[in-house]
Each structure stands twice: as structure tokens, then as C-alpha cells.
C-alpha positions as CSV (number, residue, x, y, z in Angstrom):
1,X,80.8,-16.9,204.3
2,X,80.1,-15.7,207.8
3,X,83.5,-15.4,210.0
4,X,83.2,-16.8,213.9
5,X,85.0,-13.4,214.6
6,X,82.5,-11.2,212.9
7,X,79.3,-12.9,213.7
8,X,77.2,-9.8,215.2
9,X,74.6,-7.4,214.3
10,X,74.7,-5.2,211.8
11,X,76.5,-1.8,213.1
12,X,73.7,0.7,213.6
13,X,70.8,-1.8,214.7
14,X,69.8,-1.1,218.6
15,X,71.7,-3.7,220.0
16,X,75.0,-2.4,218.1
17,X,76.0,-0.9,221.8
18,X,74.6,-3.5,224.0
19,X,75.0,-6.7,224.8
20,X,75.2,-8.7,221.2
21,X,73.2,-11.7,220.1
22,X,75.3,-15.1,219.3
23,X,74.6,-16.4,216.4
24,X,75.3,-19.8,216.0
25,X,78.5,-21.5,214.9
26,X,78.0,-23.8,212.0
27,X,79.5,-27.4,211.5
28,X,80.7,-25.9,208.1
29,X,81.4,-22.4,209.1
30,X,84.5,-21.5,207.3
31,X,85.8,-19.6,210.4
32,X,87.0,-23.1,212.8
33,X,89.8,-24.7,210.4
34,X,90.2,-28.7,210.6
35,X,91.3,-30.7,212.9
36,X,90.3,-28.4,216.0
37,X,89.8,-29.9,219.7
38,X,86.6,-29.7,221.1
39,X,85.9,-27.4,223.8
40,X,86.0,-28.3,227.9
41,X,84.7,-31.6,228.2
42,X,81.4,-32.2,229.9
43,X,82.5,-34.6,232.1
44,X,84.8,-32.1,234.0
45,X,82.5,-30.0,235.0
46,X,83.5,-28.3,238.4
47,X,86.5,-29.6,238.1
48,X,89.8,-27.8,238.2
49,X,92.6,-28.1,235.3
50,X,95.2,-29.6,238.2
51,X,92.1,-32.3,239.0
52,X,91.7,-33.2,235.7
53,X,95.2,-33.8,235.0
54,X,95.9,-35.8,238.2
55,X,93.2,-38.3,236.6
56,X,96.3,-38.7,233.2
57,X,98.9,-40.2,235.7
58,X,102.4,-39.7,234.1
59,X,104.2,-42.7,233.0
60,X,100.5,-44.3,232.8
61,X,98.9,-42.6,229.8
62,X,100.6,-42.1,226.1
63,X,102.2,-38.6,225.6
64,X,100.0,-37.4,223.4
65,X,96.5,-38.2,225.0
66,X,98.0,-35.9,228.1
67,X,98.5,-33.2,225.3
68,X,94.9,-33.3,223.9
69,X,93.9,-33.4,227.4
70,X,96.2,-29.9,228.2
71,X,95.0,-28.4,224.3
72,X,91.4,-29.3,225.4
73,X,91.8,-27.1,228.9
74,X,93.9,-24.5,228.0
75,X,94.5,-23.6,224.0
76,X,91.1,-21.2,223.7
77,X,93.3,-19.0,226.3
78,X,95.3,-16.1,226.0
79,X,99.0,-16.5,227.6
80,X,99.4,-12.9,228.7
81,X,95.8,-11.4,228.3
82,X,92.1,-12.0,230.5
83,X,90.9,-13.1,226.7
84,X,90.3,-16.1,224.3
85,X,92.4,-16.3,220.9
86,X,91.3,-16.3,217.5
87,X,90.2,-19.9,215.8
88,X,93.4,-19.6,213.4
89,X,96.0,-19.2,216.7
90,X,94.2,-22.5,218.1
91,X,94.7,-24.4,215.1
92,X,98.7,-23.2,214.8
93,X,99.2,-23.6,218.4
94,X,97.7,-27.4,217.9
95,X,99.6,-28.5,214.9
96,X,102.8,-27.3,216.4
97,X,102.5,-28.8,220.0
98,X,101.4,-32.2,218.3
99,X,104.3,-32.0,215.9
100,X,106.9,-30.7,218.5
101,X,106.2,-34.0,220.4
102,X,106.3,-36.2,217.8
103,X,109.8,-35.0,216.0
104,X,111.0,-35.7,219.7
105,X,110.8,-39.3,218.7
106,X,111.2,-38.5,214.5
107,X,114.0,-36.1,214.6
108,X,115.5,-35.4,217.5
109,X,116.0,-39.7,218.7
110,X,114.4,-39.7,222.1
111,X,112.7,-43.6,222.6
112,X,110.7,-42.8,224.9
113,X,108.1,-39.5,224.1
114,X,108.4,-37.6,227.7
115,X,104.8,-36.4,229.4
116,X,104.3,-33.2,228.4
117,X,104.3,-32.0,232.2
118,X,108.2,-33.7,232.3
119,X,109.2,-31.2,229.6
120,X,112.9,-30.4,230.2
121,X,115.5,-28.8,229.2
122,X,117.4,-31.4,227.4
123,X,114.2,-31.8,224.7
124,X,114.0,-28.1,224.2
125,X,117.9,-28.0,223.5
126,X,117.6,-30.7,221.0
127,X,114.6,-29.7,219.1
128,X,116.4,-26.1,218.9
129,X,119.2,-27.9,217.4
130,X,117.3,-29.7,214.9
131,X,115.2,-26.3,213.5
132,X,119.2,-25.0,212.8
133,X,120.3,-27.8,211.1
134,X,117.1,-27.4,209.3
135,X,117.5,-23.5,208.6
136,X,113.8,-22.6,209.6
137,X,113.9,-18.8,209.6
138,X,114.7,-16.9,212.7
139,X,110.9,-15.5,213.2
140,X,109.2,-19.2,212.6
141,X,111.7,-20.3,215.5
142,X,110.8,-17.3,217.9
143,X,107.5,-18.1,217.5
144,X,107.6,-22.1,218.3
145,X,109.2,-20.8,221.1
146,X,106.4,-18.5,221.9
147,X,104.4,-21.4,222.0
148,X,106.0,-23.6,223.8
149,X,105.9,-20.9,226.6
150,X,102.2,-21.2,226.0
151,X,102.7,-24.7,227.0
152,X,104.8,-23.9,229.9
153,X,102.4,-21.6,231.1
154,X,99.6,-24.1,231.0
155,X,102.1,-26.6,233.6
156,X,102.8,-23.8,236.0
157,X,106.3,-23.3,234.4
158,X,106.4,-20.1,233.6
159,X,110.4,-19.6,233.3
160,X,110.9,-23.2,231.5
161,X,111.7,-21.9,227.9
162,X,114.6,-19.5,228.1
163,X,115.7,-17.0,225.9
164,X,117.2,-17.2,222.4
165,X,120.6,-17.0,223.8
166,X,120.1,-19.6,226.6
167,X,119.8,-22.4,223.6
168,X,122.8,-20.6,221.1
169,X,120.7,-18.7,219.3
170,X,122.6,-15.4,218.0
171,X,119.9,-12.9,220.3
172,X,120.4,-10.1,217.3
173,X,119.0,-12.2,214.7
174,X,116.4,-13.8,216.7
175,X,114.9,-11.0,218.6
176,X,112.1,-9.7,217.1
177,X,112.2,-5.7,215.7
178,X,108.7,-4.1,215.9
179,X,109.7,-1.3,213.9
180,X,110.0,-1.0,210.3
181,X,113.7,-1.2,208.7
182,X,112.7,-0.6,205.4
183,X,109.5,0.8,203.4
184,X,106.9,-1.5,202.6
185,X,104.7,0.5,200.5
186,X,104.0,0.1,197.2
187,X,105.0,3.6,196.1
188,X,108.6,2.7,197.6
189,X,109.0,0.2,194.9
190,X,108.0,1.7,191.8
191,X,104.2,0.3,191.7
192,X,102.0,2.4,189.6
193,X,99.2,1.9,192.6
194,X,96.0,3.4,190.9
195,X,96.7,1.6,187.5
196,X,97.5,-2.1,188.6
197,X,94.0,-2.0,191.3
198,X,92.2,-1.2,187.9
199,X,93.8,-4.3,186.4
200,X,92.9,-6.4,189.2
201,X,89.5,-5.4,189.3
202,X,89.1,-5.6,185.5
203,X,90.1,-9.4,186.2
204,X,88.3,-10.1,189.5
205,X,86.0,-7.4,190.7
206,X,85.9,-8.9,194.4
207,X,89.4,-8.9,194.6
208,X,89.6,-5.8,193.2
209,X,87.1,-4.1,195.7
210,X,89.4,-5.6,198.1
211,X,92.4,-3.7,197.1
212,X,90.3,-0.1,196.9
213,X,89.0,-0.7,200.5
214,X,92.9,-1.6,202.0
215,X,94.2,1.5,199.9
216,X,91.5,4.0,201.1
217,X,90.8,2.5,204.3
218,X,94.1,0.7,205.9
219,X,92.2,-2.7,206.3
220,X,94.5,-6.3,206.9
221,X,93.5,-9.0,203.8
222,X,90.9,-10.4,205.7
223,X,89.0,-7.5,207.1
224,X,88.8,-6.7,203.4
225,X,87.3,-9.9,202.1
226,X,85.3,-10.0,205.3
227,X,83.8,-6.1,204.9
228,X,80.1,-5.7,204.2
229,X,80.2,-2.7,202.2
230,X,75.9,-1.8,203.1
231,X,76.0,-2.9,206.6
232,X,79.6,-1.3,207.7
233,X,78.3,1.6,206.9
234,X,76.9,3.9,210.2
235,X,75.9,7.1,211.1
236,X,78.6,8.6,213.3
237,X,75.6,8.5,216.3
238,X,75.6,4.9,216.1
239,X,79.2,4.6,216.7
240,X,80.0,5.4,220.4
241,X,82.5,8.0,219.8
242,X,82.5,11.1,221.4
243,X,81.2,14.2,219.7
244,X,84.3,16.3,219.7
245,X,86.0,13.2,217.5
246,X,83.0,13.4,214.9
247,X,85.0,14.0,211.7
248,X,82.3,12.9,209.1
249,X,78.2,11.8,209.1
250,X,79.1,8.8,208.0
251,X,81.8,5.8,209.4
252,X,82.7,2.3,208.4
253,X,82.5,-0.3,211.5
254,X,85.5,-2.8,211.5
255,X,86.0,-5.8,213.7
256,X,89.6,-6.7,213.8
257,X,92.2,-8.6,215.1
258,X,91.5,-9.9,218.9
259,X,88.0,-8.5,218.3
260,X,88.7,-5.0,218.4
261,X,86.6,-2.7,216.8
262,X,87.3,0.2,215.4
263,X,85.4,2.8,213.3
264,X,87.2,5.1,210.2
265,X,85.4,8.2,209.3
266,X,84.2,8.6,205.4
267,X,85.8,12.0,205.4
268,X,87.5,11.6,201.9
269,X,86.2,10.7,198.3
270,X,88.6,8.1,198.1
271,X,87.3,6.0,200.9
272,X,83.8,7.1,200.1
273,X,84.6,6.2,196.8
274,X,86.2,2.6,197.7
275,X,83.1,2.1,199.4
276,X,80.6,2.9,196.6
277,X,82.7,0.3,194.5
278,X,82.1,-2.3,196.8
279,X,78.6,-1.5,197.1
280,X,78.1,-2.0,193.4
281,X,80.2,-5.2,193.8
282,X,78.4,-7.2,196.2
283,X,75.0,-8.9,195.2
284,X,72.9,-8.0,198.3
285,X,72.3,-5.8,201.6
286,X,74.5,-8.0,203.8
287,X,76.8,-9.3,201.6
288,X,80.4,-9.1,202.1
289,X,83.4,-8.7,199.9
290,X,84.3,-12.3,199.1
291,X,82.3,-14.3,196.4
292,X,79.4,-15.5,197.4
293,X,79.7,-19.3,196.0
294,X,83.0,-19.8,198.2
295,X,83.5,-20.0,201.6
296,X,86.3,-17.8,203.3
297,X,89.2,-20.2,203.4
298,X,88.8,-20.4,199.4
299,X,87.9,-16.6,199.3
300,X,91.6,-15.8,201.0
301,X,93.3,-18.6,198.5
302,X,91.8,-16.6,195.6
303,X,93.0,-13.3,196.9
304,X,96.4,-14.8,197.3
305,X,95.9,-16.1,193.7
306,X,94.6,-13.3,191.7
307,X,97.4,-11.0,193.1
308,X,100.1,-13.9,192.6
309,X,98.9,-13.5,189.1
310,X,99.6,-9.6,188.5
311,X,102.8,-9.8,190.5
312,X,101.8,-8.7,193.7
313,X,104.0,-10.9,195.6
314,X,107.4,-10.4,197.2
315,X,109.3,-12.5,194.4
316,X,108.0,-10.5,191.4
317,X,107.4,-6.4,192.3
318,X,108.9,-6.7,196.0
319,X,105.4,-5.9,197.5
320,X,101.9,-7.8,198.9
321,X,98.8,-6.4,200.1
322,X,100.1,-5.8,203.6
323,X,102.7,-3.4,202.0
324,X,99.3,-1.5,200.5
325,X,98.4,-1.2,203.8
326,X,101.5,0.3,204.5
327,X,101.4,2.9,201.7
328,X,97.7,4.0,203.9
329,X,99.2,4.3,207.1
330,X,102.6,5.8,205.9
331,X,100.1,8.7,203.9
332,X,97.9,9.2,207.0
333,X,101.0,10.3,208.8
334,X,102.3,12.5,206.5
335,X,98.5,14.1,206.0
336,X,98.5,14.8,209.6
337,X,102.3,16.0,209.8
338,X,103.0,17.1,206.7
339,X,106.5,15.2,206.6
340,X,107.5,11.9,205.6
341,X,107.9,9.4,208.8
342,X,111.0,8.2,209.5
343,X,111.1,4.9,207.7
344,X,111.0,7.0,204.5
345,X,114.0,9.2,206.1
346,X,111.9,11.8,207.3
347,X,113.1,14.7,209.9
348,X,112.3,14.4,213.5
349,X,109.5,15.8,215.1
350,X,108.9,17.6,218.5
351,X,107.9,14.5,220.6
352,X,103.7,15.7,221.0
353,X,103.3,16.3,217.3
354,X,104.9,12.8,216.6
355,X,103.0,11.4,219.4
356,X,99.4,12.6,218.1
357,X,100.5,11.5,214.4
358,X,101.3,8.0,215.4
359,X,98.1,7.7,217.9
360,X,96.0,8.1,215.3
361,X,98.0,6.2,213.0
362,X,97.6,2.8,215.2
363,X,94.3,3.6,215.8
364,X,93.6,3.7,212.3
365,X,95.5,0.2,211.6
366,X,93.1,-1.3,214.6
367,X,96.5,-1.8,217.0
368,X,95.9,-1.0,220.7
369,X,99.2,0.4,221.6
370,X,100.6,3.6,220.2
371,X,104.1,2.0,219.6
372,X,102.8,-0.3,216.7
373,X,102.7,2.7,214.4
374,X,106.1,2.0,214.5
375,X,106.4,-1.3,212.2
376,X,104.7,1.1,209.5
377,X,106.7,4.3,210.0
378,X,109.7,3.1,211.7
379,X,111.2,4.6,214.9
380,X,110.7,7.6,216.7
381,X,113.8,9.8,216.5
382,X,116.3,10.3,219.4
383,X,114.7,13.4,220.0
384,X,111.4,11.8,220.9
385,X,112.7,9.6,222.9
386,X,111.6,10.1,226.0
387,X,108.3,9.8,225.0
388,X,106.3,6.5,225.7
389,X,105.2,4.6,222.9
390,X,103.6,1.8,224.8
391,X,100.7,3.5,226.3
392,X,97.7,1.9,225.3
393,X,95.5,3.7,223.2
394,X,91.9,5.0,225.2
């Protein structure tokens, strides 16, 4: 079940700080979803985005062919960074644009479908209209709009799609708040942590192995399913870090979100211990932690499964894996400060120690800016600040 976004060597080969080799992408390869658009098309070559689109005269070609044409150019791109997004943020970005233009017809009564480079005003007002009379939640509508900036972006528009306000949107319950309101964790709702992981793993060891390497190890659901529990494992030489941040012989490689790596020390038995688990889990040297016999789409919908089954969902015990993720980074504070962060009500801090706690905090979680410690451990208090929390982390 090899994952586009992990494909490299293994961590401690000689090329693990060099240049990497490319493996190559399978038709099958469980990491590109359905339904994706190819890539630049050869017959452009050397030819600018605005000359391909002035080939797609508006008024002359069908709506949506100018939209494959635009998804085809632009929707491997980042809209604020020099950097290419992940497969599953191509796929959502497609589906939405492709379905935006069609409820223009469907749902919101336009005749006439509008080029996508005539995008006005008018269509974004009504298809805002229809997502309220069709109560989508605040944060699926913030991020259709995020999208259609995307788009805007891509037609040299950049100020097109306003803010929440602009279309009647109440701006308190649409804007998005970073940090944490309420505790997440596990422990915060009563979950005896220790005993129901045994139960899961007594029921489906990969799954299982799963949970012990978020708990010990603050890994996302699929950088647990996707960790190779032999060849993760380096030397803290073979890491890159500088000595004075060498905390243990021994270090577990993770490739995260956006492709940042990041690399958590073995300096405790329980994530030496969650390690040795999934050793004894997996069947093979460079196996990783989903089962073998299924590809990772079905690996992620039995994880969803087996924990749906014992609970582990917001309906039944009020928590999912991400809050077990939570209940890591919330402890690694606390080990480091010796006080509870403020999402659990916790005192304020003078503004360096709180500052050195949360660094190491989002560096743990894989997060390059010091401020997203704060959707685990909630806000600095007043007293702090005046610190920045948006420096990004070295």
C-alpha cells in the first residue's frame, strides 16, 4: 500500500539526506483517488496558462471544458505557497469546482452556465444563498469559499470572492478559530485510554498498533496506517539534526502533511514500546501499519470502522483518534511545563517558558508555525500576549 506522499528511501540509507530517487506512480496506486485530471498537457508545451486559455474563446466553448482546461493548468498548485498540494486536496478541489458550476444551472436557476473566467458576483451570491437554505455547516461553507479563491486566483482575480460578511454570512460564526475552545482528549471525557487500545488491538491488531503509535507518538490517522515500524526507525546520525538536540540514539522518521518531515526521539518506553508492538505486528522489514491484502483507501475505511465499532466516534464517547492525538500533545506540554495548558484551564505562563513549550509542541504534531500548538492547547494567556505565535518554526 505504498502512499504517492511517502514514496522515498528508507530513512537511514545514503541517499536519506540527498537528493531522493522517484519511484514510480502506479495506475492502481492507492494514493491518486478517482476521477483525477491528468497533468499539463503535452501539447502545450512552452506555452503560457493565458495562451492556452485564449485558444477556449468564451461564449465559444461549453463551461465546463474551460474548467478542465483551468483544473488541468492550475489545481496541482498551491494558492498561497511556491509548492504543489497533496492528491486528496486535488481531488476535493475538483469535485467542488465541477459541482459549483453545475448547481449554477441545478440549484441556483441560471440558463445559461457562465465561463468560468465571467465568474461574478451575482453567481457567488446565489450559490451562498442556496448552501443556507441548505444548512451546510459554517466550516464546509468557509472552505468552498477557500476554493473558489483558488479559482479566482487561477483568472488573475485575486479580490473576486469577498468575505463572509460581504455575502450575509454572520462573520462570528463563520470565521474560523485556530485555537481550541474545548478539550479534545480522551482523558477529558472519561476514556479509560490504556484499557480500550487493548480492546482494539485484541480485535484488530493493525488498528490497534495504530492507536499505540498516535498515543505515544502524536501521529494524524494516516501517518499511523502509513508508518513502517522497521524502516522509520534511524539512528539519530542519520537524521540531520543538530547534536545539541540529540535527545535519544534512536528516532522515528515521519513524513507528514505537505511533505514535511519530521523526526521524534525514542526517549520514553512508551514510544519505544508502541514501536516494538508494531514491529511484531507487521509481517516484513518494509511493511507498514495497514494490512497488507488492502490498499490504503480500504485500510483508512477499516480504521474508521473498527473504532466506530468500540465507540470511538463523536456520537458514542464524544472522542476520535484525532482527540488521541490531542491527549499526546496536551501531555507533552505539561511534561515540559509542569502545568496544564490553558484549554484544560491552566495558569499563565511567563511568555518564553510558554513559547519553548508550544515550539516543541507543533514541532512534535509536524505543524510549521508555532501558533498551531494552539488548536491543541488553546490560547496563550493575556499575559503572553505580546509574544508572536506565528513565527515559523527553523
Amino acid at each position: 500500500m505504498p502512499d504517492p506522499s511517502s514514496h522515498s528511501p528508507p530513512p537511514g540509507s545514503p541517499s536519506r539526506t540527498r537528493q531522493r530517487p522517484v519511484r514510480r506512480l502506479h495506475a492502481d496506486s492507492p494514493g491518486r483517488l478517482p476521477a483525477q485530471q491528468a497533468g499539463r498537457r503535452q501539447s502545450w508545451a512552452g506555452q503560457t496558462p493565458a495562451q492556452v486559455l485564449a485558444k477556449y474563446r468564451p461564449g465559444k466553448v461549453p463551461a465546463p471544458k474551460v474548467l478542465e482546461v483551468l483544473l488541468a493548468l492550475f489545481n496541482t498548485q498551491h494558492t498561497a505557497l511556491e509548492k504543489t498540494v497533496s492528491h486528496k486536496t486535488r481531488y476535493d478541489r475538483a469535485q467542488f469546482l465541477r459541482r459549483f458550476f453545475r448547481d449554477l444551472h441545478d440549484k441556483a436557476g441560471f440558463k445559461l452556465l457562465p465561463d468560468p473566467r465571467n465568474l461574478g458576483q451575482k453567481h457567488l451570491r446565489a450559490m451562498v444563498k442556496v448552501w443556507q437554505q441548505e444548512h451546510l455547516a459554517p466550516a464546509t461553507i468557509q472552505t468552498y469559499l477557500s476554493f473558489l479563491r483558488g479559482l479566482a486566483l487561477w483568472l488573475g482575480k485575486p479580490g473576486l470572492v469577498r468575505a463572509p460578511a460581504y455575502y450575509g454570512l454572520d462573520v462570528d460564526e463563520y470565521q474560523r478559530h485556530e485555537a481550541a475552545q474545548r478539550d479534545r482528549s480522551w482523558s477529558a471525557h472519561g476514556v479509560e485510554i490504556d484499557a480500550l487500545i487493548d480492546e482494539v488491538c485484541a480485535f484488530d491488531r493493525y488498528v490497534g498498533a495504530s492507536l499505540r503509535l498516535i498515543r505515544a507518538l502524536g501521529l494524524r490517522r494516516k501517518e499511523s496506517v502509513l508508518f513502517r515500524p522497521f524502516e522509520s526507525v534511524v539512528p539519530f546520525e542519520d537524521t540531520g539534526l543538530p547534536p545539541e538536540e540529540k535527545s535519544a540514539d534512536r528516532y522515528v522518521w515521519i513524513k507528514g502533511k505537505g511533505g514535511r518531515e519530521r523526526h521524534v526521539p525514542l526517549d520514553s518506553p512508551g514510544r519505544i514500546a508502541a514501536v516494538e508492538f508494531a514491529q511484531s505486528v507487521v509481517g516484513s522489514r518494509d511493511a507498514h501499519m495497514g494490512d497488507p491484502a488492502n490498499d490504503l483507501k480500504k485500510n483508512l475505511r477499516r480504521f474508521d470502522y473498527v473504532l466506530a465499532k468500540f465507540g470511538i466516534t463523536f456520537a458514542q464517547l464524544g472522542v476520535t483518534a484525532h482527540g488521541l492525538r490531542h491527549e499526546t500533545l496536551i501531555d507533552h506540554f505539561q511534561a515540559l511545563t509542569g502545568e496544564q495548558p490553558p484549554v484544560r484551564g491552566g495558569p499563565m505562563l511567563d511568555p518564553e517558558s510558554d513559547r519553548t513549550a508550544r515550539l516543541a509542541v507543533s514541532r512534535l504534531a509536524g505543524h510549521s508555525r508555532v501558533r498551531a500548538s494552539s488548536a491543541y492547547l488553546g490560547q496563550p494567556g493575556a499575559a503572553c500576549g505580546s509574544q508572536r505565535t506565528d513565527e515559523p518554526l527553523s
